[in-house]
N, C-alpha and C positions, 0 to 999 in steps of 0.2 A: 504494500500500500504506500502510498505517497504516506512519504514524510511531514510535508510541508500540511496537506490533508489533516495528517495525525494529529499534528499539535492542533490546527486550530478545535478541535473534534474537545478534545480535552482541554481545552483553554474555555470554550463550552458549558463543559460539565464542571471546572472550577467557580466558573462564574453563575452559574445556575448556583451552585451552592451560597458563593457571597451571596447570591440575591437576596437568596433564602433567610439567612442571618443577619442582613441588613432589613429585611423586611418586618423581622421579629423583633428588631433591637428600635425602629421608627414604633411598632406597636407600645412596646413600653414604654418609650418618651411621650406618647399619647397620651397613655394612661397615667404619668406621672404629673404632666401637664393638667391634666383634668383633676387630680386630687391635688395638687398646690390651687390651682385656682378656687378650688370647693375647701380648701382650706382657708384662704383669704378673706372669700365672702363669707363664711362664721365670723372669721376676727374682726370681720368691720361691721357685722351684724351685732357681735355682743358690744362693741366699742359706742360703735350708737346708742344702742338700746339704753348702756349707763351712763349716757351725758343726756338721757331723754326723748332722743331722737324716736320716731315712729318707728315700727320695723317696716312698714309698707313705704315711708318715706325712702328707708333708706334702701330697699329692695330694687326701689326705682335710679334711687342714684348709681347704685351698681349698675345698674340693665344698662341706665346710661354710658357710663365708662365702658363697659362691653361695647357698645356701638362703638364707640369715638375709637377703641382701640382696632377693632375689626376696619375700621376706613384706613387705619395709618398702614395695618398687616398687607404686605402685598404678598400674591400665593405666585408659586412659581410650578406649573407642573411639571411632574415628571417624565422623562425622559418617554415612558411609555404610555402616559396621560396622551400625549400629542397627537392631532392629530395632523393630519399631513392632506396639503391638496392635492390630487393624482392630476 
């Protein structure tokens, strides 16, 4: 068999496995991402709460900063998100 064939054959199958491990390791930054943020909004729900603030007031302040933040976040997709004009 060609050589040159070979390698890319297994250069392939290398990369199918990073994918794999990259794919798992982007899922736990998700998921870690989503429990600091669910930890955040406690802390500034109890932080309000004892200087008197409403909790709906401040339900809504948060919602707000979520918006403002989501407009600055720009998404970049990936590589295989894309699609391509034929």
């Amino acid at each position: 068999m060609n050589k040159r064939l070979e390698k890319v054959r297994e250069d392939i199958i290398k990369n199918r496995e990073r994918k794999k491990e990259l794919d798992e390791h982007y899922r736990v930054l998700l998921r870690l991402q989503r429990q600091l943020e669910d930890e955040e909004i406690i802390a500034t729900v109890r932080a309000n709460t004892e200087k008197g603030m409403d909790v709906i007031e401040t339900v809504r302040l948060i919602e707000q900063l979520k918006k403002d933040q989501e407009k600055e976040h720009v998404y970049y997709p990936a590589e295989s998100e894309v699609i391509l004009d034929e």
